[in-house]
N, CA, C, O and CB atoms as a CASP TS submission, in Angstrom:
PFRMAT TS
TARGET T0000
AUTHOR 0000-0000-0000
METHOD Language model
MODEL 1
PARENT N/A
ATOM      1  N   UNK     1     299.475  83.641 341.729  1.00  0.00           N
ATOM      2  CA  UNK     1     300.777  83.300 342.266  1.00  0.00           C
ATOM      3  C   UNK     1     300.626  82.304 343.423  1.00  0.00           C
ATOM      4  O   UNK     1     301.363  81.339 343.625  1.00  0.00           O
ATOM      5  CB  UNK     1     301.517  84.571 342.732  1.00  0.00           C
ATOM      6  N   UNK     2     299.448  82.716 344.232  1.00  0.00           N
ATOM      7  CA  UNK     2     299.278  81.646 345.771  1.00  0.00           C
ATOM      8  C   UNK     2     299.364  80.215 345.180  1.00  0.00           C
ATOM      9  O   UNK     2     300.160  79.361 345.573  1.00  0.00           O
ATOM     10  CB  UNK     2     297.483  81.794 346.767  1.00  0.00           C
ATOM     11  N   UNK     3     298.082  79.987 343.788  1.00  0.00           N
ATOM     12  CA  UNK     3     298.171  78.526 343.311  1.00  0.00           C
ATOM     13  C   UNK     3     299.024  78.275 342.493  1.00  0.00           C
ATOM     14  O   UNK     3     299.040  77.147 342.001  1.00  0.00           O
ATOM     15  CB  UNK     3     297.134  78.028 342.769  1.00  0.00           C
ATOM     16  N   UNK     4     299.767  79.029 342.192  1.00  0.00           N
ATOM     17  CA  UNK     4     301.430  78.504 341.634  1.00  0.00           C
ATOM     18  C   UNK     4     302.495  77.774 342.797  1.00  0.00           C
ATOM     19  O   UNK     4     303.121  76.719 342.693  1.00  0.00           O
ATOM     20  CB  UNK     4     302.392  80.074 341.070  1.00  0.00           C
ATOM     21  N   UNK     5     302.457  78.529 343.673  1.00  0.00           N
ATOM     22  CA  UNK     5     303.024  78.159 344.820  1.00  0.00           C
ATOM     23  C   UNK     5     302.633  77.161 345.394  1.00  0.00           C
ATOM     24  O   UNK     5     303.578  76.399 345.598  1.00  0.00           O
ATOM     25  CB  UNK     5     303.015  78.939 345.576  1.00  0.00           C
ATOM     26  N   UNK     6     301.535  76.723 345.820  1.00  0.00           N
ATOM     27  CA  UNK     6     300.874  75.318 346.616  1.00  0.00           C
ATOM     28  C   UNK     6     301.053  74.424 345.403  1.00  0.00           C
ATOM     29  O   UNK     6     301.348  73.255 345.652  1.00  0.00           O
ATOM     30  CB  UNK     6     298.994  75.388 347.233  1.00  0.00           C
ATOM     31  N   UNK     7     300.928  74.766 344.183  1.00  0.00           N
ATOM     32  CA  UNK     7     301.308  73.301 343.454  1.00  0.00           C
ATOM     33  C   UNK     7     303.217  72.945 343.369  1.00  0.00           C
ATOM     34  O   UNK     7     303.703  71.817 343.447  1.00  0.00           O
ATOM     35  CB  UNK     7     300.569  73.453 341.535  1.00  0.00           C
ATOM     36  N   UNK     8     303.761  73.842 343.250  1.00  0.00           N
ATOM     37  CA  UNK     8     305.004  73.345 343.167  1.00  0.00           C
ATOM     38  C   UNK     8     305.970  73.313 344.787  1.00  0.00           C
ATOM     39  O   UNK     8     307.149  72.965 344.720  1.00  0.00           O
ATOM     40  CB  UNK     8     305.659  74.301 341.989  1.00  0.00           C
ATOM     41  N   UNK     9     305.466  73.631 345.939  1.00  0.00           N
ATOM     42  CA  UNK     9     306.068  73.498 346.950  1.00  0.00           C
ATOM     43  C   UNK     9     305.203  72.121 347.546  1.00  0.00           C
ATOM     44  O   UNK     9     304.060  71.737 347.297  1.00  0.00           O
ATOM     45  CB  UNK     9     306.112  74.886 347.752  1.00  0.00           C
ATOM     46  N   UNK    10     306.169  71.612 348.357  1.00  0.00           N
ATOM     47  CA  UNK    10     305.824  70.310 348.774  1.00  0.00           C
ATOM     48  C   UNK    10     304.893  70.216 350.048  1.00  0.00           C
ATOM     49  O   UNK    10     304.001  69.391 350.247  1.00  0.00           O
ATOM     50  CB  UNK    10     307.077  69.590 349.011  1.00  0.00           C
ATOM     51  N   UNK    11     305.365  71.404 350.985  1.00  0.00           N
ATOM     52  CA  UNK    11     304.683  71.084 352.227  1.00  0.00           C
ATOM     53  C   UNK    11     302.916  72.345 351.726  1.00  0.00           C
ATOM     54  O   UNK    11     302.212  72.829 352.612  1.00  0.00           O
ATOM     55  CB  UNK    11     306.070  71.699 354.034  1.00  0.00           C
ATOM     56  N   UNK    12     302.675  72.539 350.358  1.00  0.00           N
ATOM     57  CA  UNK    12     301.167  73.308 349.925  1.00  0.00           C
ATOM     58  C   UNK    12     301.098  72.320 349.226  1.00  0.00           C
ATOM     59  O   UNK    12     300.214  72.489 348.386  1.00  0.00           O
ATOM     60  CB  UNK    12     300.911  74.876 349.158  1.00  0.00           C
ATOM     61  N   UNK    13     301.599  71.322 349.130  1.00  0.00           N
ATOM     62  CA  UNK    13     300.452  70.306 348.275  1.00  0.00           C
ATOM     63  C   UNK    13     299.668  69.670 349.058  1.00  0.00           C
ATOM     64  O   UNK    13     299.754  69.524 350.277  1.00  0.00           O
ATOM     65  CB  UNK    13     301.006  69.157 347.405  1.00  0.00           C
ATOM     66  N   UNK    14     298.661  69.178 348.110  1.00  0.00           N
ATOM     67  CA  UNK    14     297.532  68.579 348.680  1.00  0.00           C
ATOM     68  C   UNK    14     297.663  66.694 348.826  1.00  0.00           C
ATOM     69  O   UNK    14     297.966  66.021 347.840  1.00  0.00           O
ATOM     70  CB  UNK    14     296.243  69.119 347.640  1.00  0.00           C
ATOM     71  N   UNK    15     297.460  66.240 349.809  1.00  0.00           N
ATOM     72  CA  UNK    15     298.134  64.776 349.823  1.00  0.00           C
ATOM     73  C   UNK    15     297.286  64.009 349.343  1.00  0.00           C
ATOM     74  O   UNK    15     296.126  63.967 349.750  1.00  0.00           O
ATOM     75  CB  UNK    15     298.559  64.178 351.114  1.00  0.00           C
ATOM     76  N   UNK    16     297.763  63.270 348.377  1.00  0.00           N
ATOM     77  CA  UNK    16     296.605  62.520 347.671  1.00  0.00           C
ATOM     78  C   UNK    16     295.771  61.290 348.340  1.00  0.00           C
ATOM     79  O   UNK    16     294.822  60.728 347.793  1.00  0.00           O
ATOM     80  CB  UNK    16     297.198  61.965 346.442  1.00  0.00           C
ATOM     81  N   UNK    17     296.190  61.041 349.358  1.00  0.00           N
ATOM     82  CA  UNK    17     294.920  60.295 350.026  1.00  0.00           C
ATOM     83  C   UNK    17     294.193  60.958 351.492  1.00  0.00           C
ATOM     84  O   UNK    17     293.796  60.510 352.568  1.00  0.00           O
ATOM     85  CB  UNK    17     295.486  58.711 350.419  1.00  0.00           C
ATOM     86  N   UNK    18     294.278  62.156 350.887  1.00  0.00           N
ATOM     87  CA  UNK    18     293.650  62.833 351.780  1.00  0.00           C
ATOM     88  C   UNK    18     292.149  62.321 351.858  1.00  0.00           C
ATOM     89  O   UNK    18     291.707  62.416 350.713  1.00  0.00           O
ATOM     90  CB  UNK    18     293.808  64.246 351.467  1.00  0.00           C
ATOM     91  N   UNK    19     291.148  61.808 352.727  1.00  0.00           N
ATOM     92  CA  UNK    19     289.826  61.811 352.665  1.00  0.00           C
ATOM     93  C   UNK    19     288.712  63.384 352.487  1.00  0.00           C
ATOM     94  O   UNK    19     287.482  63.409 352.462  1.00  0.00           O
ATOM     95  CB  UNK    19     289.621  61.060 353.935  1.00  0.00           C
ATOM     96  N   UNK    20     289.253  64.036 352.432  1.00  0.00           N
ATOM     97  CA  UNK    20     288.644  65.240 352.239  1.00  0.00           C
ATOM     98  C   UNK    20     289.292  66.082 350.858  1.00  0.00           C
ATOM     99  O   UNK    20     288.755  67.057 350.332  1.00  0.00           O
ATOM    100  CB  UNK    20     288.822  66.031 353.629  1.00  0.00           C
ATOM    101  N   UNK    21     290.374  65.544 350.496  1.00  0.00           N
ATOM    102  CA  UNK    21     290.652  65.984 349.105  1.00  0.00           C
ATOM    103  C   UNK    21     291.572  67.520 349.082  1.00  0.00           C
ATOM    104  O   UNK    21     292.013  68.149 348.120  1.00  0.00           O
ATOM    105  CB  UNK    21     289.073  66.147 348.315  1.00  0.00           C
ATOM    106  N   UNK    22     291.632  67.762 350.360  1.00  0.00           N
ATOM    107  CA  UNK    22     291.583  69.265 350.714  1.00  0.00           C
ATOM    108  C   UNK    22     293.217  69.537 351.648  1.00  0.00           C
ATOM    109  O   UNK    22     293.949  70.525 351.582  1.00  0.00           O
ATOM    110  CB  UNK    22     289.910  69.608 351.847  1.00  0.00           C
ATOM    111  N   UNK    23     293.452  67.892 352.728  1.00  0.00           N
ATOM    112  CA  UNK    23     294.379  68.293 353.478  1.00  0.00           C
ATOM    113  C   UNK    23     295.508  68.368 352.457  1.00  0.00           C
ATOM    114  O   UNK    23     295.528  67.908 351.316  1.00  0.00           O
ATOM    115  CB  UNK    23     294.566  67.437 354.680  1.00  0.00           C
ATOM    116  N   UNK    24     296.831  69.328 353.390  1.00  0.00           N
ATOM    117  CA  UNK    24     297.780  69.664 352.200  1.00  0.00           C
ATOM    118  C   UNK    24     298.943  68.992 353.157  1.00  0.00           C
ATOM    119  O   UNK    24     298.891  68.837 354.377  1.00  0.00           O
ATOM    120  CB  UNK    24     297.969  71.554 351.605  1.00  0.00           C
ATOM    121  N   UNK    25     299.965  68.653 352.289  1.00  0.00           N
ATOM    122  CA  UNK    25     301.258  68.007 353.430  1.00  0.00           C
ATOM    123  C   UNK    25     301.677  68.664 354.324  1.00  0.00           C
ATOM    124  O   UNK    25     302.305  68.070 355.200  1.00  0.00           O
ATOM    125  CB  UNK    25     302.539  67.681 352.942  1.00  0.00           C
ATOM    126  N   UNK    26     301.504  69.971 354.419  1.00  0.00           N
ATOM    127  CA  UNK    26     301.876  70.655 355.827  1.00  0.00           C
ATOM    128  C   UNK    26     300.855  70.164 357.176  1.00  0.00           C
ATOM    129  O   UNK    26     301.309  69.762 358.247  1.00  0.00           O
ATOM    130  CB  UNK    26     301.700  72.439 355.597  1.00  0.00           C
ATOM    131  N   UNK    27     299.869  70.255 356.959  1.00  0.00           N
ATOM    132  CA  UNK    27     299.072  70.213 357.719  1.00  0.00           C
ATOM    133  C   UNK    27     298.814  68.554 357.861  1.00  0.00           C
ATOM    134  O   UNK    27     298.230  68.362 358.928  1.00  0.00           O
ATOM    135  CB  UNK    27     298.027  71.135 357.310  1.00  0.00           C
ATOM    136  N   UNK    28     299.036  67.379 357.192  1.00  0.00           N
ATOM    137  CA  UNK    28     299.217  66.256 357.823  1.00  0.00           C
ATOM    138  C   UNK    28     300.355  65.950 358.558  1.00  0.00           C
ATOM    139  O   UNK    28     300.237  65.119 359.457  1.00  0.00           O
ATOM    140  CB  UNK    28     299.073  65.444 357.073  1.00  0.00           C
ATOM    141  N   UNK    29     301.977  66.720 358.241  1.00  0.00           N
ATOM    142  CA  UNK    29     302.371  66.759 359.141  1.00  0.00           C
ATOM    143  C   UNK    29     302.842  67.177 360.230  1.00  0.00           C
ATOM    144  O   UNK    29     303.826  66.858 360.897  1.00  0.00           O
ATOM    145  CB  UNK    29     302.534  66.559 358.978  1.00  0.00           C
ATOM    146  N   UNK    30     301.672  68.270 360.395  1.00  0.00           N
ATOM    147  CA  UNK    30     301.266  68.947 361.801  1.00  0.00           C
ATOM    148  C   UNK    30     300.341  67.939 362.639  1.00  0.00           C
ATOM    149  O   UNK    30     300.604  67.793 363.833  1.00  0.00           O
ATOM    150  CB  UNK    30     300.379  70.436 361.544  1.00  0.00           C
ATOM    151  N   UNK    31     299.525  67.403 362.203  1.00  0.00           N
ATOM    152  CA  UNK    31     298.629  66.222 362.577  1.00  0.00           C
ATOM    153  C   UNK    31     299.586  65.335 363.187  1.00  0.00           C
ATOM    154  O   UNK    31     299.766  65.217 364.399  1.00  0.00           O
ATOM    155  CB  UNK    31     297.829  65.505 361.339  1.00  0.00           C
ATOM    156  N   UNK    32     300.173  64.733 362.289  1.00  0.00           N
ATOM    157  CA  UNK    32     301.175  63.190 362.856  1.00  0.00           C
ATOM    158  C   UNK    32     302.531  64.004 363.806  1.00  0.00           C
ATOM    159  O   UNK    32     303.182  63.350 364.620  1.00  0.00           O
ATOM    160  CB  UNK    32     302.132  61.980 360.972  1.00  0.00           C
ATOM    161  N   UNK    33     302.719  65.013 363.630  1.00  0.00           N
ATOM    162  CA  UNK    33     303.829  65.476 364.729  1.00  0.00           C
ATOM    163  C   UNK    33     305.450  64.772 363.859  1.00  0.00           C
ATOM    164  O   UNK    33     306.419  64.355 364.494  1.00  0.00           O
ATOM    165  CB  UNK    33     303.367  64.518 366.717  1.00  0.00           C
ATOM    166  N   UNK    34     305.384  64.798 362.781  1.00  0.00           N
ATOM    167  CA  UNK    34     306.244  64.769 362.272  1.00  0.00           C
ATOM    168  C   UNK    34     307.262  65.829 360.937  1.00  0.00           C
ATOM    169  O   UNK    34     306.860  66.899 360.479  1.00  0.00           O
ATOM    170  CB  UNK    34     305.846  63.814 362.156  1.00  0.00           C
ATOM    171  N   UNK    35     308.181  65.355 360.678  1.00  0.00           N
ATOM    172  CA  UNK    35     308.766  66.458 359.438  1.00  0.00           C
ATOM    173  C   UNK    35     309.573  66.252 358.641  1.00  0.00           C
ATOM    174  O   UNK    35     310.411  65.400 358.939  1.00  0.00           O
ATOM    175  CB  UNK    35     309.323  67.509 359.754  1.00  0.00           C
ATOM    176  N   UNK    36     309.669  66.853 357.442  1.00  0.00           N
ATOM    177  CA  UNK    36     310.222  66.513 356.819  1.00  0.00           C
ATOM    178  C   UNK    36     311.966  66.661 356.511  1.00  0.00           C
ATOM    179  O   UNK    36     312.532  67.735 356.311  1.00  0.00           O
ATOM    180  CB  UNK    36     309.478  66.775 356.238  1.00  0.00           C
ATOM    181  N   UNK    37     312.732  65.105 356.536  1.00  0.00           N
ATOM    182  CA  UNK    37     314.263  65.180 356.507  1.00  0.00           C
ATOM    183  C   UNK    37     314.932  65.684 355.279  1.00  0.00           C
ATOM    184  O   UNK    37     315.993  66.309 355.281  1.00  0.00           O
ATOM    185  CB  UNK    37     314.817  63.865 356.732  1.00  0.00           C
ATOM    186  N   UNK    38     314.223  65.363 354.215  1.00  0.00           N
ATOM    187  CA  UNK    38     314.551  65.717 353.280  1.00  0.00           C
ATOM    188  C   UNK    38     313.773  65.008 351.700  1.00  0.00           C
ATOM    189  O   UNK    38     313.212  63.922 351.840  1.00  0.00           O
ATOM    190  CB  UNK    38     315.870  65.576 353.579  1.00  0.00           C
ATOM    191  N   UNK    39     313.773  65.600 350.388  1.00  0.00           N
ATOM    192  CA  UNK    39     312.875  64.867 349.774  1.00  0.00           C
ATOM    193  C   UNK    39     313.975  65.163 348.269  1.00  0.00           C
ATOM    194  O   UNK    39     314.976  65.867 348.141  1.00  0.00           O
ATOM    195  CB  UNK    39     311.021  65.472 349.924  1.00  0.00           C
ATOM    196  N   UNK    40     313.270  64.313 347.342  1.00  0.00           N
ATOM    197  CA  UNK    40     313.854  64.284 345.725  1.00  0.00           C
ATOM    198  C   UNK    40     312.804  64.852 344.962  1.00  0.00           C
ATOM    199  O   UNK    40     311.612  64.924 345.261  1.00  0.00           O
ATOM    200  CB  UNK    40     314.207  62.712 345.044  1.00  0.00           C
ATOM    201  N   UNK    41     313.546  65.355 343.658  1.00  0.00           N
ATOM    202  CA  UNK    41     311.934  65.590 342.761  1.00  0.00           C
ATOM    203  C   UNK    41     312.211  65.316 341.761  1.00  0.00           C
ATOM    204  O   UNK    41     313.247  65.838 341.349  1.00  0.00           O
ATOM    205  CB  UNK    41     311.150  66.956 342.572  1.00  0.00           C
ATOM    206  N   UNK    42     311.600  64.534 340.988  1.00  0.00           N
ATOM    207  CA  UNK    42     311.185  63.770 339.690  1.00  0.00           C
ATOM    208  C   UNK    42     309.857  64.141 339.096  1.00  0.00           C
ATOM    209  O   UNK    42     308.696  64.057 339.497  1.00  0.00           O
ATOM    210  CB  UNK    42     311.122  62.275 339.954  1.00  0.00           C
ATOM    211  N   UNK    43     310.599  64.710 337.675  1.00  0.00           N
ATOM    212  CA  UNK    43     309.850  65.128 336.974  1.00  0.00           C
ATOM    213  C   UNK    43     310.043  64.354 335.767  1.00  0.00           C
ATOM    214  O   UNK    43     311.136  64.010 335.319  1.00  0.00           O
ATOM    215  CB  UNK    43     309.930  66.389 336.938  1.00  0.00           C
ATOM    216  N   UNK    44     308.407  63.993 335.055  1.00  0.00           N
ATOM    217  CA  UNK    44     308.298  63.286 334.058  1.00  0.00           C
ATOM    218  C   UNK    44     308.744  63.307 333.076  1.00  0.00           C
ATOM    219  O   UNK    44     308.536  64.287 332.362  1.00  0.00           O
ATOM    220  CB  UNK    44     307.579  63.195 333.839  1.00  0.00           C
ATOM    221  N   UNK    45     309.514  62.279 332.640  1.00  0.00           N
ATOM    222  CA  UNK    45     310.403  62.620 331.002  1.00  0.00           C
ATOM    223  C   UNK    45     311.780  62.851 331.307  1.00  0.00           C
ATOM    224  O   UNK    45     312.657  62.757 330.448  1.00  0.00           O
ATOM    225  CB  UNK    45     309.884  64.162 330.061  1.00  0.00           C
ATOM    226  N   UNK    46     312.067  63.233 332.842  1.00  0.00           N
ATOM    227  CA  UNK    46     313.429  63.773 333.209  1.00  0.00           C
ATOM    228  C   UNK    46     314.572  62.987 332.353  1.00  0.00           C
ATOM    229  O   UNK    46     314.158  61.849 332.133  1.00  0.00           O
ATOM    230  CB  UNK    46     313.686  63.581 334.863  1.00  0.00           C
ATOM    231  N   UNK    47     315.669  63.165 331.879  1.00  0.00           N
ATOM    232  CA  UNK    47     316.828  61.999 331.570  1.00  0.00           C
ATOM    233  C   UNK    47     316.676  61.388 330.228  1.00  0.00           C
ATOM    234  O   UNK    47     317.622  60.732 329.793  1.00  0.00           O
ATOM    235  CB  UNK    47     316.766  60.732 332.636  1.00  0.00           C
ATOM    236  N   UNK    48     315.834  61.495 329.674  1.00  0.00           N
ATOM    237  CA  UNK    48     315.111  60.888 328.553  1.00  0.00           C
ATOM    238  C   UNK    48     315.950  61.545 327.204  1.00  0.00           C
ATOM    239  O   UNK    48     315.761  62.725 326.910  1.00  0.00           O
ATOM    240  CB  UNK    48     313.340  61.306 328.625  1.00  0.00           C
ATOM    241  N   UNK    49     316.846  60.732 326.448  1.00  0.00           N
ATOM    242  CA  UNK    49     317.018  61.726 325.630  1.00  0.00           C
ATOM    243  C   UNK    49     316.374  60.821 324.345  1.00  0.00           C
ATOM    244  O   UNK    49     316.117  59.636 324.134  1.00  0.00           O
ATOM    245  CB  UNK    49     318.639  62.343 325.577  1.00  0.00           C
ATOM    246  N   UNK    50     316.254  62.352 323.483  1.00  0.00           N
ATOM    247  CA  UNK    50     315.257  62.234 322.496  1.00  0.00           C
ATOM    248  C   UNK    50     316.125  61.865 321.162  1.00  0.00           C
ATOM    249  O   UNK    50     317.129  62.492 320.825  1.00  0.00           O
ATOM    250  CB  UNK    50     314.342  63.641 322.383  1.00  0.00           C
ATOM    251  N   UNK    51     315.544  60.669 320.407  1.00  0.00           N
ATOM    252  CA  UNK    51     316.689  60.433 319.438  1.00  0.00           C
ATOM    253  C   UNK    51     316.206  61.767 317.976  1.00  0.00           C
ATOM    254  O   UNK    51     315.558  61.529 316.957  1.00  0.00           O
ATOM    255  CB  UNK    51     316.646  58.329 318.855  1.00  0.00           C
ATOM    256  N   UNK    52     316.566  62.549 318.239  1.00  0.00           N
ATOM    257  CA  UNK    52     316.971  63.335 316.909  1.00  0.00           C
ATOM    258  C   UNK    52     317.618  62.879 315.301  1.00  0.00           C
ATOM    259  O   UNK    52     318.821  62.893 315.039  1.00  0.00           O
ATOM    260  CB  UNK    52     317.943  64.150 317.427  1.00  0.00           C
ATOM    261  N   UNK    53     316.326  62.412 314.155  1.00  0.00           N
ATOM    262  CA  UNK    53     317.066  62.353 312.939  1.00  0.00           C
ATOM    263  C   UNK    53     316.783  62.915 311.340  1.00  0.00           C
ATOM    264  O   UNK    53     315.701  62.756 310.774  1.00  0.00           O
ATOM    265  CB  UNK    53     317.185  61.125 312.882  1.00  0.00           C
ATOM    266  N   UNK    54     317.623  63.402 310.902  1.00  0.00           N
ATOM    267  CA  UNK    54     317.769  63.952 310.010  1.00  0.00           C
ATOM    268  C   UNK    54     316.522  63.179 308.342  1.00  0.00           C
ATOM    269  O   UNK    54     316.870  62.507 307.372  1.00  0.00           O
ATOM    270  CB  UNK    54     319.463  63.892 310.071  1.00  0.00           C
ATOM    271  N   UNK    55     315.097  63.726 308.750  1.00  0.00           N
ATOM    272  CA  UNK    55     314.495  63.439 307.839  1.00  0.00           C
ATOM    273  C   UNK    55     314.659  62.848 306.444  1.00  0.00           C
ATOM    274  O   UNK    55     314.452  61.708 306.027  1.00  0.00           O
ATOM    275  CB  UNK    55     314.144  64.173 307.841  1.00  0.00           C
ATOM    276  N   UNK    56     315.155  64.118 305.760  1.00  0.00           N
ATOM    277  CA  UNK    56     315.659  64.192 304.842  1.00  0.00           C
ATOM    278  C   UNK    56     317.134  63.157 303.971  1.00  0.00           C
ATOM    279  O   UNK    56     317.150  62.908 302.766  1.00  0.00           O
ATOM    280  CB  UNK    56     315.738  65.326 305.158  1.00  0.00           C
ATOM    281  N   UNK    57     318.273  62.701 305.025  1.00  0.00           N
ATOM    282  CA  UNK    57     319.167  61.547 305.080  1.00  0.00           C
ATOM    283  C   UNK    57     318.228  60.936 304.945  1.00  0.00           C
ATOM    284  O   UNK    57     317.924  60.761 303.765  1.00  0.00           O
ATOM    285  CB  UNK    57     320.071  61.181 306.134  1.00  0.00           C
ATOM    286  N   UNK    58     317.304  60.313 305.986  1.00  0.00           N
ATOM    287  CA  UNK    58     316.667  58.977 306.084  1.00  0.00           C
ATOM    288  C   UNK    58     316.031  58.289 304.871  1.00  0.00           C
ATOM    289  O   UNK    58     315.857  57.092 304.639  1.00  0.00           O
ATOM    290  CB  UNK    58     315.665  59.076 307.035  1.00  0.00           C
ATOM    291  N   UNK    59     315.588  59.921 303.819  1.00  0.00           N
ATOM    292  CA  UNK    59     315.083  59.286 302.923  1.00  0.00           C
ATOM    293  C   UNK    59     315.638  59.208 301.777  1.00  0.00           C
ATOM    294  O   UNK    59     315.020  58.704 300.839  1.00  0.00           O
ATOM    295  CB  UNK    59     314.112  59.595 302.806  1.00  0.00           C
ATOM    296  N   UNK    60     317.051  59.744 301.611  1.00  0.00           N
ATOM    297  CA  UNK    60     317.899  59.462 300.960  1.00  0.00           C
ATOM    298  C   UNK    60     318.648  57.847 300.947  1.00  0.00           C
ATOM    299  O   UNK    60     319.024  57.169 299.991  1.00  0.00           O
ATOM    300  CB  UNK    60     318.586  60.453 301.273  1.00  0.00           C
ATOM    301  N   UNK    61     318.671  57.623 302.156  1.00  0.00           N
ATOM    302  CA  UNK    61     319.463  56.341 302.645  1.00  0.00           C
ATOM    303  C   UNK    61     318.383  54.929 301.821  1.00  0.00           C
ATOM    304  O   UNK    61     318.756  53.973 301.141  1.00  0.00           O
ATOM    305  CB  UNK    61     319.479  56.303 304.825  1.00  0.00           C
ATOM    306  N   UNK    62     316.985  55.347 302.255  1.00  0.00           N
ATOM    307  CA  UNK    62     315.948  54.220 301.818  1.00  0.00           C
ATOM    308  C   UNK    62     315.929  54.518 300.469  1.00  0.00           C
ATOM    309  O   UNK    62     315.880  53.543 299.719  1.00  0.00           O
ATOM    310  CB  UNK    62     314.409  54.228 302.490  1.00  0.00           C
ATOM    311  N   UNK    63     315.948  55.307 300.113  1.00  0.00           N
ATOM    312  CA  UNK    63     316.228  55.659 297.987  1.00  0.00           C
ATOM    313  C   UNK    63     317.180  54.702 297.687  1.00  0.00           C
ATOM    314  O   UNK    63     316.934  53.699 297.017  1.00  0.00           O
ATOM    315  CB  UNK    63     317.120  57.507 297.293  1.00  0.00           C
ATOM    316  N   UNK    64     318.599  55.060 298.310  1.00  0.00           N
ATOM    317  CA  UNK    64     319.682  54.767 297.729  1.00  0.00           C
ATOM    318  C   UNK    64     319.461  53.336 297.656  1.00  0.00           C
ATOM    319  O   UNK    64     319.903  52.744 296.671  1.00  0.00           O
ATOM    320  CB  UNK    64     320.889  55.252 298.380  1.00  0.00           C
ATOM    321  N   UNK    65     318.610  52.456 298.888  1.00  0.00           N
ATOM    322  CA  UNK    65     318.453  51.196 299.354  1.00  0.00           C
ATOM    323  C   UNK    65     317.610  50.392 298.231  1.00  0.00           C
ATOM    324  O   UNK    65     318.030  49.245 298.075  1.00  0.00           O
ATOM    325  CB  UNK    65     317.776  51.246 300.770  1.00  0.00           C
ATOM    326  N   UNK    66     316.856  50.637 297.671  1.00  0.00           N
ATOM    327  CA  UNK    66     315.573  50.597 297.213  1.00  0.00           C
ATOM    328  C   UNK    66     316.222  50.657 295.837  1.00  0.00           C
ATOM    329  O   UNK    66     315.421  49.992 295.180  1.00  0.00           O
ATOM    330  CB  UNK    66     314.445  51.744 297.726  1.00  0.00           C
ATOM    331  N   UNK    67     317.276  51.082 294.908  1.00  0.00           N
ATOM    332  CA  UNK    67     317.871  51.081 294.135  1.00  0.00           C
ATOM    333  C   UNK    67     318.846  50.643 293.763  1.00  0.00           C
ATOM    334  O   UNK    67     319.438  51.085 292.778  1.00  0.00           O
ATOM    335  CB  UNK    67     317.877  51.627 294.049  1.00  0.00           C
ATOM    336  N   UNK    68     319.310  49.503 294.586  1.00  0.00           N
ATOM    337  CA  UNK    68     319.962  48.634 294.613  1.00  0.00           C
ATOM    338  C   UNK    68     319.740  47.550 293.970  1.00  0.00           C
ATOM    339  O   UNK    68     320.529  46.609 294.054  1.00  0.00           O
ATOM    340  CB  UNK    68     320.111  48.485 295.501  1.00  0.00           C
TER
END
């Protein structure tokens, strides 16, 4: 559950140019004395819609085409 948590919360992730591979965003911005106002999250594929089609039509349609 702990590494469920540090991957999907923002201030337990690990910052990717961390030089040690290790610091996590909380703790860089305990370092810089700064915080966070607010953030977005984007996830891959989000919005994307998937064109859905009916196999079976399709190969009816190229039959019917093809027999022309």
């Amino acid at each position: 559950v702990q590494k469920f948590l540090r991957e999907v919360t923002l201030l337990g992730q690990v910052f990717v140019k961390a030089e040690d591979g290790k610091q996590t965003i909380e703790q860089l911005l305990k370092a810089k004395g700064a915080s966070v106002a607010g953030f977005t999250l984007f996830v891959v594929g989000e919005g994307i819609e998937k064109k859905t089609t009916d196999f079976a039509a399709e190969v009816a349609a190229q039959a019917a085409a093809a027999g022309r």
